[in-house]
N, C-alpha and C positions, 0 to 999 in steps of 0.2 A: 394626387396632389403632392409637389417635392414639399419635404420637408420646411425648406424657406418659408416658401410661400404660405401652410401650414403658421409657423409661429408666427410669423410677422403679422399674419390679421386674427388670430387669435388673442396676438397682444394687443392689435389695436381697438377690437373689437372689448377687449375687457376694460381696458384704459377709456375710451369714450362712450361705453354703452349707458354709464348713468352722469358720467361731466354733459352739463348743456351745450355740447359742439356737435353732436350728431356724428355714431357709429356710424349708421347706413350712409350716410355721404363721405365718410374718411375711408370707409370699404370699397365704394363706388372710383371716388381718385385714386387711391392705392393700385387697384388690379389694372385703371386705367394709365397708370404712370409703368407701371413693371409687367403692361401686356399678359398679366395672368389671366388665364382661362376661368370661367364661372368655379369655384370652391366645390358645388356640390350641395345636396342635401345632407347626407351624414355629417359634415362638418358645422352646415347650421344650425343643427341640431346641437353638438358637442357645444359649440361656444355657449349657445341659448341655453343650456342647462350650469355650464358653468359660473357663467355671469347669475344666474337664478338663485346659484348653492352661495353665492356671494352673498348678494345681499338679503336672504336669509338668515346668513351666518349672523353677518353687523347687526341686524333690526332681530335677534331673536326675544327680545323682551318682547317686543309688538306682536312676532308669532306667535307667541304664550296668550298673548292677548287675543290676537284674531280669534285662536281656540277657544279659548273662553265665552267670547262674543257669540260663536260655533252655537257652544253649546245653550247660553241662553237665550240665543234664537229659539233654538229646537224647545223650549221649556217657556215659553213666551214669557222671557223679562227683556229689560231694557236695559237699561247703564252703557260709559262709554264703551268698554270692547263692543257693544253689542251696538254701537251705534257707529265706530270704524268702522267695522265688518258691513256692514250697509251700505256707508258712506263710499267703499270700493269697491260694492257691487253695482253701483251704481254709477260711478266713476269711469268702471269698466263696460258697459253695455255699449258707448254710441262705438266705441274702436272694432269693438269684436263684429257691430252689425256691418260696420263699412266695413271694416275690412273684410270682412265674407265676401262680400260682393262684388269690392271693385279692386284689390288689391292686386289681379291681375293687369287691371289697366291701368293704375298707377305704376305698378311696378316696368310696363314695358313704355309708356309714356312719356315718364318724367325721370326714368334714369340717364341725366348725361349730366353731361361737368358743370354746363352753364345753366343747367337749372339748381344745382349744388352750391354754387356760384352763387345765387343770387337772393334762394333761400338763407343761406348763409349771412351771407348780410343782411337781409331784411329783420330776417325774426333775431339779430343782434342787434339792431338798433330797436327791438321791442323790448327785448331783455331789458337792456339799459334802462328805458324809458318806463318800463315798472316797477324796475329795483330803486328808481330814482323818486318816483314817483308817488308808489305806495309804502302804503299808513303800514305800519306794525304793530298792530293791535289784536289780531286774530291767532291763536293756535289752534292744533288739530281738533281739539276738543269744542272749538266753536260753528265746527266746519257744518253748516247745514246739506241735507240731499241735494237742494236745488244748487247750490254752490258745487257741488261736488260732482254730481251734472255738470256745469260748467266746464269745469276741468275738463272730464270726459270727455265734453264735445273742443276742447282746446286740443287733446291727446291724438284725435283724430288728421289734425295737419301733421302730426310726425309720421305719416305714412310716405309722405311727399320728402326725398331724400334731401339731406341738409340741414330739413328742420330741427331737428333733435326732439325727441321724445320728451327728456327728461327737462331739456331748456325749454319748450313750450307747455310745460303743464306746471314749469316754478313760476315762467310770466306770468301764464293766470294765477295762481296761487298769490302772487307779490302784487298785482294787481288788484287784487280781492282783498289785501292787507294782511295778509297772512306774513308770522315772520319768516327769517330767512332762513334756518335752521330746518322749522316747520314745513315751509314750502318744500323741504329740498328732502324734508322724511317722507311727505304725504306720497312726492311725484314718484319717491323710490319705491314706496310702498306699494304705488298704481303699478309699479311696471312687474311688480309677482303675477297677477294674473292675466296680463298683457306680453309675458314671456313665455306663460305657461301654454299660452293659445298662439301664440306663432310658434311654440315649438311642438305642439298637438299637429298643427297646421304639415309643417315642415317632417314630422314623425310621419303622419297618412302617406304622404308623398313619397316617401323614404320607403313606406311598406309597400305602395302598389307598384313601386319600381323594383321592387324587389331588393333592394339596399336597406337590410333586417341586421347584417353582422356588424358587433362592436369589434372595433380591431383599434390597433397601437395608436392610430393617427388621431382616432376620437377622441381617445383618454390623455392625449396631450394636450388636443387643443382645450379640450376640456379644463385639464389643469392649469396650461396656462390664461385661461380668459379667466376662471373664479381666482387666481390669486391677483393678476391685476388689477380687477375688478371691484375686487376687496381692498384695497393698497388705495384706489382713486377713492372709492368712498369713503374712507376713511380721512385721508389726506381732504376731500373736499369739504367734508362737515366741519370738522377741524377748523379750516380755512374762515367757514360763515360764521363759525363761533363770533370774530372778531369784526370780520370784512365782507365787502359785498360781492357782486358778480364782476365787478370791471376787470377781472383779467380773463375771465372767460369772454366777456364782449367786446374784448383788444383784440386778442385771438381771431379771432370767426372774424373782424372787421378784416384782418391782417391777410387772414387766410383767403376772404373771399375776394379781396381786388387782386389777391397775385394772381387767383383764377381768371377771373374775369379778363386783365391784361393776355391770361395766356390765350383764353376764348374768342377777345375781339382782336387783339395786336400781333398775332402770331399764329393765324390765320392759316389749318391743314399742316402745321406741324404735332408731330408727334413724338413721343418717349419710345416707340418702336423699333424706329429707324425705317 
């Protein structure tokens, strides 16, 4: 992989890996507009750990927590750590079952522009219509299994490129009344063990191909996907302190008819030449 190519989707993959506009579809048009060749596993690997050490970094009070939760699981008590820690085990089940199973044929299925396209705008005008919608009454601490389940099975459309992971598991969450702060900690929170099993995923892969050596390219995109990564969630919380999602659902509205225009209206042209 040249260098270029290297940073530019390590930046973008840190910048939109937890904003609800969807990494895997900004990855998908990217290689598609600048004709790069597939990344590689070692590289998915590097970003996937990077973006991970990120928001680890931000949410380390909640780490302390999940640990705690940890250990009075293992001591059978209850309390809230011990009832997070649940909450995203559970959260996490329906992605990890599907994704086991079908993630090969969504992955060669549903990768092109115009399904990017379309996903893109649809689950924006979801976005909007729950952040508009729902009640703000619920924090994390309210979050029941069965809701959190919910989520879970919400999290599962982010396989399907476009959707955004992060964007489809704050709809349900704002949906469900959750505030927007809370919605946007739980969904970051979902995606620690949901990064750690596609990048489990993508390590297996990495080993039977025999691509085992960490070298220079890793530990940059590395570095570069956890500091961007870090920089958006930051910048994004921030952001819900005050305000809603509507610039993230101008965005994706924005983004998805220029697609679409290039899909229907310009019909076999390409950025190749």
């Amino acid at each position: 992989m040249v260098l270029l190519q290297l940073f530019v989707l390590a930046l973008i993959q840190g910048v939109t890996e937890f904003l609800p506009i969807s990494s895997s579809g900004h990855l998908v048009l990217v290689s598609e507009i600048a004709c790069w060749p597939d990344q590689g596993l070692p590289f998915d690997i590097a970003v996937h750990v990077g973006t991970l050490g990120a928001v680890m970094v931000y949410f380390w009070r909640d780490m302390g927590a999940l640990l705690v939760g940890f250990g009075r699981i293992l001591t059978l008590r209850g309390g809230p750590p011990a009832r997070l820690l649940g909450n995203l085990v559970v959260a996490t089940l329906p992605i990890l079952i599907v994704g086991f199973f079908f993630i090969d044929e969504i992955a060669v299925l549903l990768r092109s522009v115009e399904v990017v396209a379309w996903t893109t705008i649809g689950f924006a005008i979801l976005l909007w219509a729950a952040d508009r919608i729902g009640m703000t009454v619920w924090r994390i601490d309210h979050l029941t299994p069965t809701a959190a389940l919910g989520l879970g099975v919400a999290q599962v459309f982010a396989l399907i490129p476009g959707v955004s992971r992060s964007g489809v598991t704050m709809t349900a969450a704002r949906a469900l009344g959750m505030e927007r702060q809370d919605a946007a900690r739980f969904s970051l929170l979902m995606s620690i063990p949901t990064i750690l099993g596609a990048a489990a995923l993508s390590g297996y892969g990495a080993y039977a191909a025999g691509e085992t050596a960490v070298t220079r390219d890793m530990l940059l995109a590395a570095a570069v996907s956890f500091v961007t990564a870090l920089l958006a969630i930051a910048v994004m919380m921030q952001w819900l302190k005050r305000a809603g999602f509507g610039p993230f659902v101008l965005y994706r509205l924005i983004l998805g008819a220029g697609l679409l225009y290039w899909v229907y209206f310009t019909p076999g042209q390409t950025f190749c030449g």
